[in-house]
MIFIGU-355721 format. One record per residue (C-alpha): x, y, z; residue in one letter; residue number from 1. Coordinates in steps of 0.25 Angstrom, whole numbers. Example, Ala and Ser with C-alpha at 12.3 -4.5 7.8 and 13.67 -1.06 7.14 Angstrom:
# MIFIGU-355721
+-------+-------+-------+------+-----+
:    c1 :    c2 :    c3 : code : pos :
+-------+-------+-------+------+-----+
:    49 :   -18 :    31 :    A :   1 :
:    55 :    -4 :    29 :    S :   2 :
+-------+-------+-------+------+-----+
END
This chain:
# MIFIGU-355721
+-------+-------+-------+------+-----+
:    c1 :    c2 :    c3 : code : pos :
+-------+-------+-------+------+-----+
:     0 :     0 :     0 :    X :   1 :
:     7 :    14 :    -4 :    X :   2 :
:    10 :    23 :     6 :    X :   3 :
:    -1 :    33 :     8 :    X :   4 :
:     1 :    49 :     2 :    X :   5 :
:    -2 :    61 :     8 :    X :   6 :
:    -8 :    75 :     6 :    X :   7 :
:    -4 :    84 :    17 :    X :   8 :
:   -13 :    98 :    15 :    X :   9 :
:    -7 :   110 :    21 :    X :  10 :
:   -14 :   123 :    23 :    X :  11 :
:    -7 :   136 :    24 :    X :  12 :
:   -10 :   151 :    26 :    X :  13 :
:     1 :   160 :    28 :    X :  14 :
:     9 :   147 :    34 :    X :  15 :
:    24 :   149 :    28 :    X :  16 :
:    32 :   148 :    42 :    X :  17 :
:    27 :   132 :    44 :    X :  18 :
:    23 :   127 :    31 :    X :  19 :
:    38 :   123 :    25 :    X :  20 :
:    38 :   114 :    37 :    X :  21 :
:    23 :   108 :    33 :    X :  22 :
:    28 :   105 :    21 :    X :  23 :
:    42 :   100 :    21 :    X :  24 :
:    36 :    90 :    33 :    X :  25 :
:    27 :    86 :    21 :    X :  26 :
:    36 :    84 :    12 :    X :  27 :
:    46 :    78 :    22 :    X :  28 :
:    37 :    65 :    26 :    X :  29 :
:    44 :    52 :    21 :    X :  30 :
:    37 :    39 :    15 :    X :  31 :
:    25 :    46 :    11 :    X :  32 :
:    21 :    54 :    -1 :    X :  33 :
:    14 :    67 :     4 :    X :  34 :
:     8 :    78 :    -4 :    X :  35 :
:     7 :    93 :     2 :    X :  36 :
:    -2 :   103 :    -2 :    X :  37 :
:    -2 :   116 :     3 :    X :  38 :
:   -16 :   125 :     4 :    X :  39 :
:   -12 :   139 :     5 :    X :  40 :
:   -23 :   150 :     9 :    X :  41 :
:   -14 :   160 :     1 :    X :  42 :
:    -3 :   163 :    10 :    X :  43 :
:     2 :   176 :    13 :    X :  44 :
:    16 :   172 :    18 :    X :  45 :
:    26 :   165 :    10 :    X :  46 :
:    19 :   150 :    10 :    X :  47 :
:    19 :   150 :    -5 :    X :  48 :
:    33 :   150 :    -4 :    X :  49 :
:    35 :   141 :     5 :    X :  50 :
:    25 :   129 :    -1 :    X :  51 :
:    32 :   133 :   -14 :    X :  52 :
:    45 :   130 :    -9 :    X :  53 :
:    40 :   115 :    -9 :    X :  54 :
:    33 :   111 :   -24 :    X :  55 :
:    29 :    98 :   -19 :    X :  56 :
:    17 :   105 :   -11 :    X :  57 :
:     4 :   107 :   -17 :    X :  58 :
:    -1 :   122 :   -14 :    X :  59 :
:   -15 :   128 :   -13 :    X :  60 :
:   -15 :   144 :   -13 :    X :  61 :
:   -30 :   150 :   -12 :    X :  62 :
:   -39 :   156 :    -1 :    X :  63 :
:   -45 :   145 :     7 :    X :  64 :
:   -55 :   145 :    18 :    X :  65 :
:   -48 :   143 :    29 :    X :  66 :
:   -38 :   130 :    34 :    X :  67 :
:   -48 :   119 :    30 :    X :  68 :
:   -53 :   123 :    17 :    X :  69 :
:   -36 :   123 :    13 :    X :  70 :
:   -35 :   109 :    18 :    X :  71 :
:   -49 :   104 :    12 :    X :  72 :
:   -43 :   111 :    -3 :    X :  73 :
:   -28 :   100 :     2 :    X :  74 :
:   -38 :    88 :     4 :    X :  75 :
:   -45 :    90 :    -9 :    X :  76 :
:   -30 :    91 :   -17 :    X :  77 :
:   -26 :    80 :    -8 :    X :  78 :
:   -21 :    68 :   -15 :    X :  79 :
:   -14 :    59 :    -3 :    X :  80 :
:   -19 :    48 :     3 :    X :  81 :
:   -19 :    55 :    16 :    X :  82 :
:   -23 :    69 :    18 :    X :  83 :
:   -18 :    77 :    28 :    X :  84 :
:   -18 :    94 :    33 :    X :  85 :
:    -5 :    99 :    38 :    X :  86 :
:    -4 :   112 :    44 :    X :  87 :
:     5 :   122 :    37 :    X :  88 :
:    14 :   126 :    50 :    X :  89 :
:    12 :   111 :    54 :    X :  90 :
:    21 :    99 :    49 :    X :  91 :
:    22 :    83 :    48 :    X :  92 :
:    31 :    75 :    56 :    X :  93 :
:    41 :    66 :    48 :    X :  94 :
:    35 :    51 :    46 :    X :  95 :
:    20 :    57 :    50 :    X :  96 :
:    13 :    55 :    36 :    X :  97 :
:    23 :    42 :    36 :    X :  98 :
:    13 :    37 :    48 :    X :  99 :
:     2 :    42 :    45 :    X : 100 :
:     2 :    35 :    30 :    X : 101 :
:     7 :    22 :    39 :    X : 102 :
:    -6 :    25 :    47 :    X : 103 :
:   -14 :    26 :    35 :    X : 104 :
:   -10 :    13 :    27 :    X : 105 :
:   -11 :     4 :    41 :    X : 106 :
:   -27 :    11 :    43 :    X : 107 :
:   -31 :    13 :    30 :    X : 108 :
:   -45 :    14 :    37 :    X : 109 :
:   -40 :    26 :    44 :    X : 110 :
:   -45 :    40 :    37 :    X : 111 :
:   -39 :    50 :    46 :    X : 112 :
:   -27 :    45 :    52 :    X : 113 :
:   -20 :    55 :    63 :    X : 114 :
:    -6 :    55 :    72 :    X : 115 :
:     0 :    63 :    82 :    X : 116 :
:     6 :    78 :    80 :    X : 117 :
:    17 :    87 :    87 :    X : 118 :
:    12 :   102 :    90 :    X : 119 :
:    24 :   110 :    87 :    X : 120 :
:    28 :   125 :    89 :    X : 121 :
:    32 :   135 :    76 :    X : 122 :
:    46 :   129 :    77 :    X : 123 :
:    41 :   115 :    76 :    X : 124 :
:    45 :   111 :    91 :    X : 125 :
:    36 :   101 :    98 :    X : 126 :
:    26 :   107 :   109 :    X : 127 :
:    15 :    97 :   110 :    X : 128 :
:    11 :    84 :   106 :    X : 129 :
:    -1 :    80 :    98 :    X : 130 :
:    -3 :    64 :   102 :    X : 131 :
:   -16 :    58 :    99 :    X : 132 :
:   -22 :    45 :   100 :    X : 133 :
:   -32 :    36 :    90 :    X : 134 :
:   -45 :    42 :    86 :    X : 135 :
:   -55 :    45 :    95 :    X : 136 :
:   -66 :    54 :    89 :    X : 137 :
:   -73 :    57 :   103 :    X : 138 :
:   -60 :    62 :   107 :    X : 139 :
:   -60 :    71 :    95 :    X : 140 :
:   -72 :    77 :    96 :    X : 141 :
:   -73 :    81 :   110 :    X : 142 :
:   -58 :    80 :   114 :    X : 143 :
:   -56 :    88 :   101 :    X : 144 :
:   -48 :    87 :    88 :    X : 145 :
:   -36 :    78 :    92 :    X : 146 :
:   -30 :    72 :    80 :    X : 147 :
:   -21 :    83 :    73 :    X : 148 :
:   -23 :    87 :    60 :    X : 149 :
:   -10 :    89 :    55 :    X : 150 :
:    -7 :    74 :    58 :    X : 151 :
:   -19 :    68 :    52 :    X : 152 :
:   -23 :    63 :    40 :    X : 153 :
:   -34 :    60 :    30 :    X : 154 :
:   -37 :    48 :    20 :    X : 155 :
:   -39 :    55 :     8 :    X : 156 :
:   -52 :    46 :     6 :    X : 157 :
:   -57 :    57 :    18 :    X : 158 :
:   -54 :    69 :    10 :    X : 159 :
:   -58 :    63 :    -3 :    X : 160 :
:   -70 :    60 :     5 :    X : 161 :
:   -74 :    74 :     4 :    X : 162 :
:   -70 :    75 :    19 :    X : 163 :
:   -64 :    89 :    22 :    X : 164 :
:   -62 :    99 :    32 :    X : 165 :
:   -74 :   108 :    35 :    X : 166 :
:   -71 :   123 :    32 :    X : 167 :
:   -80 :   127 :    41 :    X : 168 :
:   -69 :   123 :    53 :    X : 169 :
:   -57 :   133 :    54 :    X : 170 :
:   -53 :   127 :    67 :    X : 171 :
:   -56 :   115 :    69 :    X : 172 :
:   -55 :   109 :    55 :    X : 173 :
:   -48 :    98 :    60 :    X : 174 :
:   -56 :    93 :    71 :    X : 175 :
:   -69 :    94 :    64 :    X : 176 :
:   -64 :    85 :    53 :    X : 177 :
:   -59 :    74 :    61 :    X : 178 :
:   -73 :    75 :    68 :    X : 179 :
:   -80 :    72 :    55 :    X : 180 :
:   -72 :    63 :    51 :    X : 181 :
:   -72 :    54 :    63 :    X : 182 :
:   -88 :    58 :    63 :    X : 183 :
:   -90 :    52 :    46 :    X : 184 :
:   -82 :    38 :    52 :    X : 185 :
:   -68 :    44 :    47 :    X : 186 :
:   -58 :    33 :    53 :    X : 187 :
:   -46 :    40 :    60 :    X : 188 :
:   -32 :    35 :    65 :    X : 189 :
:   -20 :    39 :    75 :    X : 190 :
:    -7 :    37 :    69 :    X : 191 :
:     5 :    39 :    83 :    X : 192 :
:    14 :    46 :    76 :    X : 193 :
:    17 :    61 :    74 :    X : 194 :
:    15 :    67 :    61 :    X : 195 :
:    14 :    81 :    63 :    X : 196 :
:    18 :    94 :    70 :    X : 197 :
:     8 :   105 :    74 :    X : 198 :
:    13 :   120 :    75 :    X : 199 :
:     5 :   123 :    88 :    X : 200 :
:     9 :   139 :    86 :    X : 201 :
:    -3 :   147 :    95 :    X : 202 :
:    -9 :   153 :    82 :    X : 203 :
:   -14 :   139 :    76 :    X : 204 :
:   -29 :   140 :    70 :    X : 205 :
:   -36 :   134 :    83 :    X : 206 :
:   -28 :   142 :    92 :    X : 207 :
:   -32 :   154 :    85 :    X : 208 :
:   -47 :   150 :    84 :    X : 209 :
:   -49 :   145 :    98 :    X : 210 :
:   -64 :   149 :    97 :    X : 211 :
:   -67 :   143 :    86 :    X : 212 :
:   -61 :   131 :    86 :    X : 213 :
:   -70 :   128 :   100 :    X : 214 :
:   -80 :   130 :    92 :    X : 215 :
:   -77 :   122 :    79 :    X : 216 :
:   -73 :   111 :    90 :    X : 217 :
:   -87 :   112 :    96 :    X : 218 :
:   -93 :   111 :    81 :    X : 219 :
:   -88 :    99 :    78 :    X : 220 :
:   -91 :    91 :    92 :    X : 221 :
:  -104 :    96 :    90 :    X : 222 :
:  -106 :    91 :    74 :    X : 223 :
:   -97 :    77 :    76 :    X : 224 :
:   -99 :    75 :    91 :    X : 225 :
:  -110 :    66 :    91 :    X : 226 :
:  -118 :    74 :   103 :    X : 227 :
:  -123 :    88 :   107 :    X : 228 :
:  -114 :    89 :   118 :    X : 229 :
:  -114 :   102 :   126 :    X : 230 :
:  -102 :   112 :   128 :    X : 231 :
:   -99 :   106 :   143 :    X : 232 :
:  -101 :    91 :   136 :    X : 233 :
:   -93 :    94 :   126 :    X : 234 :
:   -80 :   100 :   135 :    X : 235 :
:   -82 :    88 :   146 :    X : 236 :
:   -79 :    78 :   132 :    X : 237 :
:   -67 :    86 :   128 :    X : 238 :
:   -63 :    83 :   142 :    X : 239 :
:   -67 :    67 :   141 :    X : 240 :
:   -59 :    65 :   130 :    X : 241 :
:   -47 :    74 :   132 :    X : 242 :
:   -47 :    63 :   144 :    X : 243 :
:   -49 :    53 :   132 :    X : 244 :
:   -40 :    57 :   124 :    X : 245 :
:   -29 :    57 :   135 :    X : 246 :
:   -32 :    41 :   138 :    X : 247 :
:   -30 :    37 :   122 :    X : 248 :
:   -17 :    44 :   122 :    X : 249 :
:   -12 :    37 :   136 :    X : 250 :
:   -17 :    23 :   131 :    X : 251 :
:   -11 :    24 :   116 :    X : 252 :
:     3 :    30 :   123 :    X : 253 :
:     1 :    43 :   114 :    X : 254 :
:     2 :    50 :   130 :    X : 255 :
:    16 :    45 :   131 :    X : 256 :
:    20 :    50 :   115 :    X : 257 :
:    14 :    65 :   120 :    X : 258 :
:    23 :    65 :   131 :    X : 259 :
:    35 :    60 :   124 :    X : 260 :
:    31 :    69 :   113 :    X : 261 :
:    32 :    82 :   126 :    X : 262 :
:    45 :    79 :   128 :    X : 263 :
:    48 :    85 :   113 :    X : 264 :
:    44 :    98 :   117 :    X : 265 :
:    50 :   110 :   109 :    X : 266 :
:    57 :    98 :   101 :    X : 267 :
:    58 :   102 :    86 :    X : 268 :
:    49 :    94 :    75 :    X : 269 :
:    54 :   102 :    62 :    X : 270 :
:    58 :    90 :    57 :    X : 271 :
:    59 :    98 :    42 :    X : 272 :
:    70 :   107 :    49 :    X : 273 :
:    80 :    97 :    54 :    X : 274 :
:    84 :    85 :    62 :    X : 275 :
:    80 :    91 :    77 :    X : 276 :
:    66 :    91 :    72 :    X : 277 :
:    67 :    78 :    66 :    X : 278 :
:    72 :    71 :    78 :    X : 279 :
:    61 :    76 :    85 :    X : 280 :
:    50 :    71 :    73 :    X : 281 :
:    59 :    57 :    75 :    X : 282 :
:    56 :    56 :    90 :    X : 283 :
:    42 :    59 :    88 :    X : 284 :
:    41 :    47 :    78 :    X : 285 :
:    45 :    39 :    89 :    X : 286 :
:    34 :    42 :    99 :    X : 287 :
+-------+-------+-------+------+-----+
END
């Protein structure tokens, strides 16, 4: 059976600081053939430029409606088999799309298959973990949106499906499509690996948007929930299944990963800039 391909859709506006390093950790994934195409809101800064730099990635340039209607335009050009979004100041880790297309050829049942991430800081330097734990979609919808997006991907069977983000959701994007997905009978699976790093700057979209991302969460407990729960219901769950969530991870081990992954603090991830960052992406393998 060949080896599955990839489409990797990065959106960008005004993204020229971080994008090189999306991109060059794209094009830097061994044993797996990966196309990139770059959705561009018309940049103001020198993002052309920089994309331009690199003829292999495909570029979109023209106004959008926001975050999701630029991903929805990369999954209908998408031609991989899996279908992924990456963040233009976020980046892959080396040998995460090598276990996430193992993942896929040993589940080919699985249409949303998700690892763990890294949150990083502007300079790429660890400052949390993101361990998860298999899929449990009462956690997701009253814990919240656990999996991350940026190490999670989509049969394209989903996409061709007609499956897409909702534009309607400028927060929240995210957590509303895993909840729909889950809700239509969408099949999803953990892979324990880390394929990804997330730039955790203080000025990320649902850091900005606290209000509204409250109540796009609220919207879609409400619309894929199950049950008319009250407000005070609805905050006793999130405190349930935080509990919930905290006994998967203990029982699968992922507790004693997170930790591990703690004692990396501050330690570089850049693997695209050189050996320290490398060595530190080797010693997240091994965990």
């Amino acid at each position: 059976m060949p080896v599955p391909s990839f489409s990797v859709i990065t959106p960008a506006f005004n993204c020229a600081e971080f994008i090189e390093d999306a991109i060059l950790s794209v094009s830097g994934q061994e044993e797996v053939c990966a196309e990139h195409i770059v959705v561009d809101a018309v940049s103001r800064d020198n993002t052309r430029e920089i994309v331009r730099r690199h003829p292999h990635v495909q570029w979109i340039c023209e106004p959008d409606r926001g975050q999701s209607d630029a991903i929805n335009k990369g999954f209908r050009r998408a031609s991989g088999d899996l279908v992924g979004w990456l963040n233009a100041d976020d980046y892959y880790l080396p040998g995460g799309l090598e276990a996430i297309a193992r993942a896929a050829e040993e589940h080919p049942d699985a249409d949303v298959i998700y690892g763990d991430c890294v949150f990083v800081d502007s300079e790429g330097k660890i400052v949390r973990s993101k361990v998860e734990h298999g899929f449990d979609r009462s956690v997701l919808m009253y814990f919240g949106c656990y999996i991350p997006s940026t190490s999670t991907f989509f049969r394209r069977r989903v996409i061709d499906s007609g499956w897409l983000l909702d534009c309607d959701f400028r927060v929240c994007m995210d957590f509303e499509y895993f909840a729909r997905l889950a809700h239509n009978g969408f099949s999803f699976h953990y892979v324990p690996h880390f394929i990804a790093a997330f730039r955790w700057r203080g000025n990320n979209v649902s850091i900005r948007n606290l209000t509204r991302r409250a109540e796009e969460r609220r919207m879609v407990q409400r619309r894929f929930g199950g049950q008319a729960y009250s407000e005070s219901a609805l905050n006793l769950l999130a405190y349930v299944h935080r509990a919930k969530r905290v006994m998967r991870k203990t029982v699968s081990g992922n507790i004693a990963r997170e930790l591990r992954v703690r004692q990396m603090l501050n330690r570089e991830t850049r693997w695209q800039a050189g050996q320290p960052g490398l060595d530190t992406c080797k010693s997240l393998a091994s965990l």
